[in-house]
mmCIF file of the N, C-alpha and C atoms, coordinates in Angstrom:
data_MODEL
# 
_entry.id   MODEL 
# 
loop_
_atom_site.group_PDB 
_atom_site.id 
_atom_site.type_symbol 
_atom_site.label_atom_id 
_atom_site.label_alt_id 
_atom_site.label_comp_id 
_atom_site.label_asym_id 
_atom_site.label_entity_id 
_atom_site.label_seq_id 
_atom_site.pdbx_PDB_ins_code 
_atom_site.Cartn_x 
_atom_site.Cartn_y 
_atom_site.Cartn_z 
_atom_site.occupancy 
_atom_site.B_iso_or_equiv 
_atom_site.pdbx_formal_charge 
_atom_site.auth_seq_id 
_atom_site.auth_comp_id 
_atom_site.auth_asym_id 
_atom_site.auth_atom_id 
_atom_site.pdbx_PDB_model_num 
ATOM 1   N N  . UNK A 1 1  ? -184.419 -48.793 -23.724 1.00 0.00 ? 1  UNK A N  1 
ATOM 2   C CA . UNK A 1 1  ? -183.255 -48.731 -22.863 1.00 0.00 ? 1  UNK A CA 1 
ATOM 3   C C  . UNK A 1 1  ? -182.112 -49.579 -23.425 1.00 0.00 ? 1  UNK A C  1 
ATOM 4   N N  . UNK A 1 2  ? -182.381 -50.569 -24.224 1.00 0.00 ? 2  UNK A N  1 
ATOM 5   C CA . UNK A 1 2  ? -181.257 -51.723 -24.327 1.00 0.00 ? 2  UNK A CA 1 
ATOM 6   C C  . UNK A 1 2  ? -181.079 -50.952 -25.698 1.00 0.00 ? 2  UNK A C  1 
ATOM 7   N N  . UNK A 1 3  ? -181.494 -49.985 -25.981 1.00 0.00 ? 3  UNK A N  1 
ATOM 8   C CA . UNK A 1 3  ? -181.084 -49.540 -27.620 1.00 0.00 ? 3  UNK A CA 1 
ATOM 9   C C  . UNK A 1 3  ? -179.896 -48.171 -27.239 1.00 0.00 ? 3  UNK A C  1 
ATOM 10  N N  . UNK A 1 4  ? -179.916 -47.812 -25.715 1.00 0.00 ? 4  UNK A N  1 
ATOM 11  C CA . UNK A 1 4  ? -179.670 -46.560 -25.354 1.00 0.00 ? 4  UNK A CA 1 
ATOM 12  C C  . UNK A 1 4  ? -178.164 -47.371 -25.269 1.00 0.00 ? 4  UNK A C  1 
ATOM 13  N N  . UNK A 1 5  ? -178.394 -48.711 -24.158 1.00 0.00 ? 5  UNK A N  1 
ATOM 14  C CA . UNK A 1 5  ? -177.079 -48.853 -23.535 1.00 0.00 ? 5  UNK A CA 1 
ATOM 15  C C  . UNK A 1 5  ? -176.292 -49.482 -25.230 1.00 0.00 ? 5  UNK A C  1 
ATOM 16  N N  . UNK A 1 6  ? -176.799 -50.312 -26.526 1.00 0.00 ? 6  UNK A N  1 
ATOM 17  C CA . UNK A 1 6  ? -176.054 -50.621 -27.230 1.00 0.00 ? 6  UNK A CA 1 
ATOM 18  C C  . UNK A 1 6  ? -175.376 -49.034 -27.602 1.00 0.00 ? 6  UNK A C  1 
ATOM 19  N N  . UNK A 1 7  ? -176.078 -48.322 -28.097 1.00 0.00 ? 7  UNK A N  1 
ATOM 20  C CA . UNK A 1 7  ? -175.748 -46.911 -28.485 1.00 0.00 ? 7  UNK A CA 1 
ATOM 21  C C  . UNK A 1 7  ? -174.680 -46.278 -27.481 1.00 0.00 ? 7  UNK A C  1 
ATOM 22  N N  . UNK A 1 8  ? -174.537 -46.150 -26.411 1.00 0.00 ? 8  UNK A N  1 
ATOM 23  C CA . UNK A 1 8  ? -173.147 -46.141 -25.597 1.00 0.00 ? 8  UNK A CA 1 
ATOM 24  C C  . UNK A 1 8  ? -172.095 -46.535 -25.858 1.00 0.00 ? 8  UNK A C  1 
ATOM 25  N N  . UNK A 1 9  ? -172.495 -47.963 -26.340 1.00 0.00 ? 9  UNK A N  1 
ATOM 26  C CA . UNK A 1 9  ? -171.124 -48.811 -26.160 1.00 0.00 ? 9  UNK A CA 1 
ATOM 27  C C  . UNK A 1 9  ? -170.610 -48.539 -27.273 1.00 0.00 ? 9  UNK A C  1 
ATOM 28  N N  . UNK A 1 10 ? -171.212 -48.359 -28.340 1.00 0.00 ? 10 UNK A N  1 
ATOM 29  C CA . UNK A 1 10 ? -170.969 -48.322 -29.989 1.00 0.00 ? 10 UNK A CA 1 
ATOM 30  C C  . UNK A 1 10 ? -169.722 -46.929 -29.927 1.00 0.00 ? 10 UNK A C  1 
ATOM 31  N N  . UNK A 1 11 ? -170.740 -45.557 -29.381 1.00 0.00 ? 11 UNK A N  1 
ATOM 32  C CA . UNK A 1 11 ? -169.788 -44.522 -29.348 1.00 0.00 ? 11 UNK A CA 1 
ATOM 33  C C  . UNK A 1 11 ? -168.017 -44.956 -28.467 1.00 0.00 ? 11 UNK A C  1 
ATOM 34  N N  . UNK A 1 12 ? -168.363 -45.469 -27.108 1.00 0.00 ? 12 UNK A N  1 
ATOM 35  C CA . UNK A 1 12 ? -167.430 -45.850 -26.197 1.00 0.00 ? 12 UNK A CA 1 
ATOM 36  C C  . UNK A 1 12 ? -166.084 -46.422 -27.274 1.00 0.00 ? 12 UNK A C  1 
ATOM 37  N N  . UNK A 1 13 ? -166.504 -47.391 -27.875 1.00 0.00 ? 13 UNK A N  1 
ATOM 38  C CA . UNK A 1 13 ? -165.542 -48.418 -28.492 1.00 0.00 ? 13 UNK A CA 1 
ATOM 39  C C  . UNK A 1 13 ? -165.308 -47.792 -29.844 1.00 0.00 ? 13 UNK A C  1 
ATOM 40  N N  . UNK A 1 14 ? -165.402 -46.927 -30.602 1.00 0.00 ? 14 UNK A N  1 
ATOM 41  C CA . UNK A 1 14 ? -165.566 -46.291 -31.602 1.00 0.00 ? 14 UNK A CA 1 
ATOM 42  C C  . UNK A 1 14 ? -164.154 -44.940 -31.394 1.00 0.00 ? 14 UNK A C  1 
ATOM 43  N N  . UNK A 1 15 ? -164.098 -44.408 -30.040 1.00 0.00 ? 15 UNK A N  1 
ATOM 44  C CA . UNK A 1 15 ? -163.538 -43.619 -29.978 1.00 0.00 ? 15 UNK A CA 1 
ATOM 45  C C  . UNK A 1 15 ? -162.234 -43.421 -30.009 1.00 0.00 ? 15 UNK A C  1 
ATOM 46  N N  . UNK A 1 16 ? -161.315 -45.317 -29.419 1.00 0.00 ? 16 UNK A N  1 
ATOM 47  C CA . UNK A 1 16 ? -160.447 -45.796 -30.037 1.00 0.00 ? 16 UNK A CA 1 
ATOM 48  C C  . UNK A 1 16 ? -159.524 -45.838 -31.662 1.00 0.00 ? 16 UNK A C  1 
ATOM 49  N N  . UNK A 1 17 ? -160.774 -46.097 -31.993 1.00 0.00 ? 17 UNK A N  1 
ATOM 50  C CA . UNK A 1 17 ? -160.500 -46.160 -33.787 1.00 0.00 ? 17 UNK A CA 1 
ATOM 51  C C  . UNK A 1 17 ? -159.943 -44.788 -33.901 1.00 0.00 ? 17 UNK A C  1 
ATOM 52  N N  . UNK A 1 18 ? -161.191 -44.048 -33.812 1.00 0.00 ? 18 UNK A N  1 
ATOM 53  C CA . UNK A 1 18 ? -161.246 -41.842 -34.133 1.00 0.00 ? 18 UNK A CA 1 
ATOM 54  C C  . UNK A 1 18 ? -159.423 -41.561 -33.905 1.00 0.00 ? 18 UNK A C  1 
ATOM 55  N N  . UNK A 1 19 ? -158.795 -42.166 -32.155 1.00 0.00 ? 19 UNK A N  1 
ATOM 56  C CA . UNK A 1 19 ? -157.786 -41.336 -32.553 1.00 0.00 ? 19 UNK A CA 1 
ATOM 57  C C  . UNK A 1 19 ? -156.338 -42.193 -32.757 1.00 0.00 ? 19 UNK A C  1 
ATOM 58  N N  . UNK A 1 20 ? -156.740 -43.396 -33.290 1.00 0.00 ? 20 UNK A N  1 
ATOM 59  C CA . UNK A 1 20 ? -155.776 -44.549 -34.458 1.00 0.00 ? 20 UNK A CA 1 
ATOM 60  C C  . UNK A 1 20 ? -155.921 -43.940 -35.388 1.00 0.00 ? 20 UNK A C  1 
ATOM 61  N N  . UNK A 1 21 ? -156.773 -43.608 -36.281 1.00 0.00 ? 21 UNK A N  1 
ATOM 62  C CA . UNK A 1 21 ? -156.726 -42.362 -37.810 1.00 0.00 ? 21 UNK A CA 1 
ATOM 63  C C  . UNK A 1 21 ? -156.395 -41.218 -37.693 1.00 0.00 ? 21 UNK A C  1 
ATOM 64  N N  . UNK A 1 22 ? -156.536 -40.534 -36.444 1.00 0.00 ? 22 UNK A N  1 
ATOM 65  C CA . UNK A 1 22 ? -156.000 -39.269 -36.413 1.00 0.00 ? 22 UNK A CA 1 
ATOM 66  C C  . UNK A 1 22 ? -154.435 -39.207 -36.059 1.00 0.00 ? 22 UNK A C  1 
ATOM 67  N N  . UNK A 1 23 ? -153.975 -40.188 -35.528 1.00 0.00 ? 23 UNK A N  1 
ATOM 68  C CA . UNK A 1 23 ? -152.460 -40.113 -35.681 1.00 0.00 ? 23 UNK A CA 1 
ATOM 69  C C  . UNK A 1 23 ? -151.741 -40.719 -36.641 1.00 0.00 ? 23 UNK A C  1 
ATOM 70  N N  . UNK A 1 24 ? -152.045 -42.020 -37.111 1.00 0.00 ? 24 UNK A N  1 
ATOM 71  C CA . UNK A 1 24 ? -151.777 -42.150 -38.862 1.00 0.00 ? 24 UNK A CA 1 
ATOM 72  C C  . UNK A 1 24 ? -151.655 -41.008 -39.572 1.00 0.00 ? 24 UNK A C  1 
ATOM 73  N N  . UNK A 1 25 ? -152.681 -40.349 -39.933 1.00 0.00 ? 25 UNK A N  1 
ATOM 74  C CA . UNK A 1 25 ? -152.654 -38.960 -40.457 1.00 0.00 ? 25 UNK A CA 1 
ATOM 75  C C  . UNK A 1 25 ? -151.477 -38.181 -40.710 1.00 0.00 ? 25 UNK A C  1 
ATOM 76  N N  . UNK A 1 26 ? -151.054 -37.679 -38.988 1.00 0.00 ? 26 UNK A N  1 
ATOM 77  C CA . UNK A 1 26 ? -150.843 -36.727 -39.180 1.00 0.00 ? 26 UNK A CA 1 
ATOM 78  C C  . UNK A 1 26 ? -148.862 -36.681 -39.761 1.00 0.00 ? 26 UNK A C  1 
ATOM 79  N N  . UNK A 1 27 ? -148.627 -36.088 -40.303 1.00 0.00 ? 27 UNK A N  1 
ATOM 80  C CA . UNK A 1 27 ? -147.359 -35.974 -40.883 1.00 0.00 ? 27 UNK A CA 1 
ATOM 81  C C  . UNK A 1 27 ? -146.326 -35.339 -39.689 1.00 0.00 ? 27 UNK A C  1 
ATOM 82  N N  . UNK A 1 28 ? -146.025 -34.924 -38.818 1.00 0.00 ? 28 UNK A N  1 
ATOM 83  C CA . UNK A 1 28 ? -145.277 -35.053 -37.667 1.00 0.00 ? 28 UNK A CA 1 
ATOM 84  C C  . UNK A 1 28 ? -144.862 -33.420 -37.938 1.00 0.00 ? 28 UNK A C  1 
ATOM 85  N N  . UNK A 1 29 ? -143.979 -32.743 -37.192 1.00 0.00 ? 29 UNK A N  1 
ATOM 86  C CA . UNK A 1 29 ? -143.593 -31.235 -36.967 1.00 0.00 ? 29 UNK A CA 1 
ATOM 87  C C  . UNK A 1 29 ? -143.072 -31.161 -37.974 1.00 0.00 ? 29 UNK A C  1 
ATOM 88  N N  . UNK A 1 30 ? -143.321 -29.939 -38.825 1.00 0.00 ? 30 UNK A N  1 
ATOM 89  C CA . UNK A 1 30 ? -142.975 -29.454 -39.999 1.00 0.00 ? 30 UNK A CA 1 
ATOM 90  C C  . UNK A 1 30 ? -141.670 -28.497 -39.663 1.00 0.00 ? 30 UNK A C  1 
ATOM 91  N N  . UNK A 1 31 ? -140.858 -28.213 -41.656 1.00 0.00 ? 31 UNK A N  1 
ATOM 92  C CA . UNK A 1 31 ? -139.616 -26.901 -41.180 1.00 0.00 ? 31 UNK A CA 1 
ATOM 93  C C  . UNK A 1 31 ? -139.881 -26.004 -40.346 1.00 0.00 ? 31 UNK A C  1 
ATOM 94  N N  . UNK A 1 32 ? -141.221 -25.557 -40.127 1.00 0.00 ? 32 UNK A N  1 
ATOM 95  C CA . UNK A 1 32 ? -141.342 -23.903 -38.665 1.00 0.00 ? 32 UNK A CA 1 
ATOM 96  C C  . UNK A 1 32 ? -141.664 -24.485 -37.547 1.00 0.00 ? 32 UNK A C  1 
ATOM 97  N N  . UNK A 1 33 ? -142.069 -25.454 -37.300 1.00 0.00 ? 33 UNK A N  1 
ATOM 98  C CA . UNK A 1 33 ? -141.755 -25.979 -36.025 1.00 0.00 ? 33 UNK A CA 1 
ATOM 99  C C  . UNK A 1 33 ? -140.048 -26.041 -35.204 1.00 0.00 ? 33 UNK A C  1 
ATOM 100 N N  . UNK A 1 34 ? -139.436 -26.750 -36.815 1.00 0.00 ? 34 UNK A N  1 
ATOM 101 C CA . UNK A 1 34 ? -138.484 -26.818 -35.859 1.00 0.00 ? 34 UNK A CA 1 
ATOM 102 C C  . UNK A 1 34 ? -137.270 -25.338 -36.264 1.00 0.00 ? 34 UNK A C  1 
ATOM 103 N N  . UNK A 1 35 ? -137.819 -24.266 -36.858 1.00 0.00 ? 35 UNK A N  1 
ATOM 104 C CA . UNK A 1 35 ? -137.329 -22.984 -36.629 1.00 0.00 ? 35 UNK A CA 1 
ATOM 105 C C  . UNK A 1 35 ? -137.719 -22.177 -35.248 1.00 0.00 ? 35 UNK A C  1 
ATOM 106 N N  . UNK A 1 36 ? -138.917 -22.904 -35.146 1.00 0.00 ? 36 UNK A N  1 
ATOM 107 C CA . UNK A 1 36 ? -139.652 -22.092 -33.371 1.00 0.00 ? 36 UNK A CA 1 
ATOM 108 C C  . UNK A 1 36 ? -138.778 -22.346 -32.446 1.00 0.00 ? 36 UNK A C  1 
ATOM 109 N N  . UNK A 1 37 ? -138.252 -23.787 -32.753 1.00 0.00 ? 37 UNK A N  1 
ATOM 110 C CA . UNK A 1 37 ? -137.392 -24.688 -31.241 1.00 0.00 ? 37 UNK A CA 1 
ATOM 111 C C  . UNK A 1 37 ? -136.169 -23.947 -31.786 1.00 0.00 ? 37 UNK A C  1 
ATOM 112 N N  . UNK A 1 38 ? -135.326 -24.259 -32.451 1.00 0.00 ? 38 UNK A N  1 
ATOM 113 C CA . UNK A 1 38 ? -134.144 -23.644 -32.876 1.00 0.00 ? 38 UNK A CA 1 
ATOM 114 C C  . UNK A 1 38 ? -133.381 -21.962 -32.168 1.00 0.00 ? 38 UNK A C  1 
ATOM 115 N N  . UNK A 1 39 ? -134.863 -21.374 -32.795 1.00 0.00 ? 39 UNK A N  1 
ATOM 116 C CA . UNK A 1 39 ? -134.431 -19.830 -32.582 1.00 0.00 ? 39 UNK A CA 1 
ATOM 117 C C  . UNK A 1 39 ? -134.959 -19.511 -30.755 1.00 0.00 ? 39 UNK A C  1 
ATOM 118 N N  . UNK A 1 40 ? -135.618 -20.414 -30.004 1.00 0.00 ? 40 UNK A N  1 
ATOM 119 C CA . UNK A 1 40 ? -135.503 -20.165 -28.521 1.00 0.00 ? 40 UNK A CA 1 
ATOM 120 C C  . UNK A 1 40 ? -134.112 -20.951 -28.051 1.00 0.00 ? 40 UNK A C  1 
ATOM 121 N N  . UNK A 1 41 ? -134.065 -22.174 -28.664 1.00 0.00 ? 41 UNK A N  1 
ATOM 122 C CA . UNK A 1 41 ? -132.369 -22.439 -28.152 1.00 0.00 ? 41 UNK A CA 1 
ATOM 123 C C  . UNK A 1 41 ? -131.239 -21.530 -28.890 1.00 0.00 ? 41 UNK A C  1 
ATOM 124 N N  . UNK A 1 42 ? -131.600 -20.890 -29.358 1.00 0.00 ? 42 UNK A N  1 
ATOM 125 C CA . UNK A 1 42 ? -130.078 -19.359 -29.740 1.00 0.00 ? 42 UNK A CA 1 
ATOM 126 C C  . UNK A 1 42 ? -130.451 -18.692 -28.472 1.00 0.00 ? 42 UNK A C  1 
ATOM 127 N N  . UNK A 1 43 ? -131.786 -18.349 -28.370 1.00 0.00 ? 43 UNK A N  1 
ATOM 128 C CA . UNK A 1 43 ? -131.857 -17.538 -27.342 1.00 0.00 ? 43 UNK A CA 1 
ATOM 129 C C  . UNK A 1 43 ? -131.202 -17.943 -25.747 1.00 0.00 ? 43 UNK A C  1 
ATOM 130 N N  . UNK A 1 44 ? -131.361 -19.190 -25.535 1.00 0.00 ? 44 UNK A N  1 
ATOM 131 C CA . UNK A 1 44 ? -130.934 -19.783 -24.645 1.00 0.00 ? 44 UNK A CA 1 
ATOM 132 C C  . UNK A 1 44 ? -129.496 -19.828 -24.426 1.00 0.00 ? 44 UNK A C  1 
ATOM 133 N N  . UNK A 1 45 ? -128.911 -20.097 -25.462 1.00 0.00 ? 45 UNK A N  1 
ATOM 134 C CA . UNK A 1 45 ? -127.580 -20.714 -25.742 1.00 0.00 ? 45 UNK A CA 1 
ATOM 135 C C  . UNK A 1 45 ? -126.990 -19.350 -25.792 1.00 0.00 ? 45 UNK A C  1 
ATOM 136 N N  . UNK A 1 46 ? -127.045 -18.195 -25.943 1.00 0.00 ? 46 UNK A N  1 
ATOM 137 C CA . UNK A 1 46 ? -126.670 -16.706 -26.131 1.00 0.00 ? 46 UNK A CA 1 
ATOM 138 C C  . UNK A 1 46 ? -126.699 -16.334 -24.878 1.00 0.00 ? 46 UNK A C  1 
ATOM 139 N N  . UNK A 1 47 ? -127.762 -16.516 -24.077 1.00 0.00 ? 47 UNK A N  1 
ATOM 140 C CA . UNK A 1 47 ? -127.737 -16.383 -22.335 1.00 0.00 ? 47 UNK A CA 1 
ATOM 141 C C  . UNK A 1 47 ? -126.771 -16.643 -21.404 1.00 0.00 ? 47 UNK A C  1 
ATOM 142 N N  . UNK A 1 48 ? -126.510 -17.883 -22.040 1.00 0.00 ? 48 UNK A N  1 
ATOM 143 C CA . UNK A 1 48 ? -125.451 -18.626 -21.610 1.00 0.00 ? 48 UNK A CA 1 
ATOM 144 C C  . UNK A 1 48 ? -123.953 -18.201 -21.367 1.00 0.00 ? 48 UNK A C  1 
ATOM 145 N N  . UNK A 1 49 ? -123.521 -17.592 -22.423 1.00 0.00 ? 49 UNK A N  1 
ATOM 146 C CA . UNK A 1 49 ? -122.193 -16.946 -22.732 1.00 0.00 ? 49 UNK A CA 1 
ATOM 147 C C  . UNK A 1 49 ? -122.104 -16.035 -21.772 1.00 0.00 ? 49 UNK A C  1 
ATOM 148 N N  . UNK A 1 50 ? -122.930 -15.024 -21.349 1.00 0.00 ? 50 UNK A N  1 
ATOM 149 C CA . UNK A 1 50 ? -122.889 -13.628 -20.672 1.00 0.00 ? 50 UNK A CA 1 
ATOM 150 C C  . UNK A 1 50 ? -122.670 -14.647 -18.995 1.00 0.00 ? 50 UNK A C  1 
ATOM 151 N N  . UNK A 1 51 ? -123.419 -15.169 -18.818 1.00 0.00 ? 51 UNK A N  1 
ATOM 152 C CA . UNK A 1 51 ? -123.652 -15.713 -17.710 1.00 0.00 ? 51 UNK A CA 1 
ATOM 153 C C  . UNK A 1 51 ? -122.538 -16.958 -17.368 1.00 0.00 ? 51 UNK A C  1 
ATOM 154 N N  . UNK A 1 52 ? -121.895 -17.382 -17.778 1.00 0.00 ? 52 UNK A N  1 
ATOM 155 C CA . UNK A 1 52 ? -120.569 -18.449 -17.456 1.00 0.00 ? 52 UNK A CA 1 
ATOM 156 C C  . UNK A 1 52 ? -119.493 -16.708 -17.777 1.00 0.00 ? 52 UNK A C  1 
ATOM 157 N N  . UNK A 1 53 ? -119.432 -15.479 -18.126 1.00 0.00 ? 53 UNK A N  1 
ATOM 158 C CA . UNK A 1 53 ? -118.108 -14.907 -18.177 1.00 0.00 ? 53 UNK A CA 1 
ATOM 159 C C  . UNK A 1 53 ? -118.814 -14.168 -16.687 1.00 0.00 ? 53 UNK A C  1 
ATOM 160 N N  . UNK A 1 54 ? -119.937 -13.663 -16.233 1.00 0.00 ? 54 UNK A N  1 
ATOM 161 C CA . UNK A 1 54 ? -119.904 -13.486 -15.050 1.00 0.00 ? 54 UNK A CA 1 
ATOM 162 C C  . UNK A 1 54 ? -119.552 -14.099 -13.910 1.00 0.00 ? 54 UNK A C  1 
ATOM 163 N N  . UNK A 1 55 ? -120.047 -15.697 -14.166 1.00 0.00 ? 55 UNK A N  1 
ATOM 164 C CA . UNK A 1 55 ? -120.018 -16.675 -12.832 1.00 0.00 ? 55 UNK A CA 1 
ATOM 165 C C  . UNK A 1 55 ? -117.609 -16.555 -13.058 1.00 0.00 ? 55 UNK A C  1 
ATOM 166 N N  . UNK A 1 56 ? -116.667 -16.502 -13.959 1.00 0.00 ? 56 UNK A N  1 
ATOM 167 C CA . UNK A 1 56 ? -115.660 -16.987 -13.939 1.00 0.00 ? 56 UNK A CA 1 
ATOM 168 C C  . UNK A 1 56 ? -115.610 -15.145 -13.028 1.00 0.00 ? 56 UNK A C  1 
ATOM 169 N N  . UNK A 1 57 ? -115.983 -14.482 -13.463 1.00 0.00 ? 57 UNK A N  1 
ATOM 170 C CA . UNK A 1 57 ? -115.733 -13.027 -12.866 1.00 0.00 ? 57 UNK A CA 1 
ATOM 171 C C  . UNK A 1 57 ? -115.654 -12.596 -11.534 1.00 0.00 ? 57 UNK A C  1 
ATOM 172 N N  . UNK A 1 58 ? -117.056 -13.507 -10.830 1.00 0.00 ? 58 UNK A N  1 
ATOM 173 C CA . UNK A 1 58 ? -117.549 -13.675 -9.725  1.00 0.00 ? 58 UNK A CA 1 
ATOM 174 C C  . UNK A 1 58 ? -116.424 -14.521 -8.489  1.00 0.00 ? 58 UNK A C  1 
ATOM 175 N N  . UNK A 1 59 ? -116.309 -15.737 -9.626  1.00 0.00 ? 59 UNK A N  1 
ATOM 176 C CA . UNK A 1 59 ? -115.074 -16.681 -8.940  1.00 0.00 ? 59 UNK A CA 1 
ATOM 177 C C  . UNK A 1 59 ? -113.456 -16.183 -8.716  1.00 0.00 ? 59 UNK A C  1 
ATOM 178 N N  . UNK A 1 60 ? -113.526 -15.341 -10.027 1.00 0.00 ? 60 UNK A N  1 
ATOM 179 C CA . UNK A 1 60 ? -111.806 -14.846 -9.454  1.00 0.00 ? 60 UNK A CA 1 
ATOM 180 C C  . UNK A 1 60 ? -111.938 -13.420 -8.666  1.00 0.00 ? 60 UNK A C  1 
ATOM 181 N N  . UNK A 1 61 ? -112.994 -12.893 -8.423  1.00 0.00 ? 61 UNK A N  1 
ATOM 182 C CA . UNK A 1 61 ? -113.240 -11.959 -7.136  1.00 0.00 ? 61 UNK A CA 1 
ATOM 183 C C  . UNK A 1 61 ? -113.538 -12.629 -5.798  1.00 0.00 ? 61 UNK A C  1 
ATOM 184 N N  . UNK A 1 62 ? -113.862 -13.520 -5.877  1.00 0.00 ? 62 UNK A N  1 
ATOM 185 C CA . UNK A 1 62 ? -113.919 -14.284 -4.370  1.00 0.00 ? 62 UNK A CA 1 
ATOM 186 C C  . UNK A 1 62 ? -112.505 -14.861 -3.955  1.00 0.00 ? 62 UNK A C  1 
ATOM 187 N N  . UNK A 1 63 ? -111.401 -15.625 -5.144  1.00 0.00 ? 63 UNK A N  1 
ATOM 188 C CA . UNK A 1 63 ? -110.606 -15.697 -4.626  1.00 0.00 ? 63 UNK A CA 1 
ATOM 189 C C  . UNK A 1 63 ? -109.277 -14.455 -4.651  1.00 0.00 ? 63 UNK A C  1 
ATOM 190 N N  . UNK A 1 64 ? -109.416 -13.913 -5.321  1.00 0.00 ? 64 UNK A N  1 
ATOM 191 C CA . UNK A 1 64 ? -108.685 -12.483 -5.658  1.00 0.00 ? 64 UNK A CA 1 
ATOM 192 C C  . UNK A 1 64 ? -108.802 -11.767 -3.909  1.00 0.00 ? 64 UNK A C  1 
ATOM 193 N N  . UNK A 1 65 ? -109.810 -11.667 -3.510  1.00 0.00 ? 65 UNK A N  1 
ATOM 194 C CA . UNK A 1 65 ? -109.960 -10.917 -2.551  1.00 0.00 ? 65 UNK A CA 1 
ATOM 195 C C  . UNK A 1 65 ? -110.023 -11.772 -1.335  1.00 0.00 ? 65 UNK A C  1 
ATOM 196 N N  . UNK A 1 66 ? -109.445 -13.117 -1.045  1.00 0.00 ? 66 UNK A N  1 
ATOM 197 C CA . UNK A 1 66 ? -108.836 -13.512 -0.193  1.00 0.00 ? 66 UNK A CA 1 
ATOM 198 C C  . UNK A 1 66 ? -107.246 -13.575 -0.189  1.00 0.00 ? 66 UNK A C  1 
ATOM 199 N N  . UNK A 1 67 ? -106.603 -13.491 -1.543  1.00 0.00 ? 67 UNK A N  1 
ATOM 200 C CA . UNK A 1 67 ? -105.172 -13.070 -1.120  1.00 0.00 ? 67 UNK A CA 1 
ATOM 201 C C  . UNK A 1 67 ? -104.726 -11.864 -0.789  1.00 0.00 ? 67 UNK A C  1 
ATOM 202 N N  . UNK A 1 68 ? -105.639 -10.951 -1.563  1.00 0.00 ? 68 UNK A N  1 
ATOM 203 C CA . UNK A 1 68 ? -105.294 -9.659  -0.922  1.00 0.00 ? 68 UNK A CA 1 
ATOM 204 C C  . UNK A 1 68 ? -105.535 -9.391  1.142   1.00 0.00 ? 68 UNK A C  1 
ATOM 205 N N  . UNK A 1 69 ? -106.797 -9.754  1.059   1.00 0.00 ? 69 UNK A N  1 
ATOM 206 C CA . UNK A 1 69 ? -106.536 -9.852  2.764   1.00 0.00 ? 69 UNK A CA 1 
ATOM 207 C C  . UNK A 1 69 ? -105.470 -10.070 3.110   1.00 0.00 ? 69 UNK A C  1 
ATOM 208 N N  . UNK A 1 70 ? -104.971 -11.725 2.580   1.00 0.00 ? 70 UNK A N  1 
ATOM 209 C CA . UNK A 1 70 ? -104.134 -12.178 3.388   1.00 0.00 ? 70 UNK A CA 1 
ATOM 210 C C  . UNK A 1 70 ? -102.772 -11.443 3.301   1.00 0.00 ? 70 UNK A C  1 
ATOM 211 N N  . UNK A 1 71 ? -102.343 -10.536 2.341   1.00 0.00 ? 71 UNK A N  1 
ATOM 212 C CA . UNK A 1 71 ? -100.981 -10.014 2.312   1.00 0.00 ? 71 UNK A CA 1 
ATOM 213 C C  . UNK A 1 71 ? -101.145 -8.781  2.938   1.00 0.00 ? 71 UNK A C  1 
ATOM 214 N N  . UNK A 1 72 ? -102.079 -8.200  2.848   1.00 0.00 ? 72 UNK A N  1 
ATOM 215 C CA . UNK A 1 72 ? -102.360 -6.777  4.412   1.00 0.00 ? 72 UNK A CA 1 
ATOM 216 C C  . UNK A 1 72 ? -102.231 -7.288  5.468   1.00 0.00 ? 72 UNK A C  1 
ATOM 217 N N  . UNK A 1 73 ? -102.513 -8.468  5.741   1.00 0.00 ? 73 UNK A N  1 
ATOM 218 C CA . UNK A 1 73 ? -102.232 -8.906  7.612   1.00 0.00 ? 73 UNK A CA 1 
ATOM 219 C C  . UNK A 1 73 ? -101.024 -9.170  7.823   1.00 0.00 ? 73 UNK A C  1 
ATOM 220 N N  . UNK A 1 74 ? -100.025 -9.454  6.491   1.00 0.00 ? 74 UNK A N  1 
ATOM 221 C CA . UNK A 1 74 ? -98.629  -10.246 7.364   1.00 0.00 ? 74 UNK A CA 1 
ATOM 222 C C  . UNK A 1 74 ? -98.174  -8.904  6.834   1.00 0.00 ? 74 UNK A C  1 
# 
């Protein structure tokens, strides 16, 4: 039993180390990583354009069509 619980502890405290070397290692996001991120922010950023000339479209029809009311009533 006292060979079971050293054998626990050994793995337990060991597992620390495992992922201190595995991030040393590793060399960080490579050029296609950051072509993956890139080409979803075009995609994003392209969305964008269509959607700010609707919202200005939207805005000068809301106020567009309160002056017109107002010059049919007087």
């Amino acid at each position: 039993m006292k060979t079971m619980k050293l054998l626990a502890a050994m793995i337990v405290s060991s597992t620390s180390v495992v992922y201190a070397a595995a991030s040393a290692q590793s060399e960080g996001a490579g050029i296609l990583t950051y072509f993956f991120i890139g080409f979803f922010a075009l995609i994003i950023v392209s969305q964008l354009v269509p959607a700010m000339i609707l919202f200005v479209g939207m805005v000068k029809g809301l106020f567009a069509g309160q002056e017109k009311n107002a010059t049919k009533n007087n």
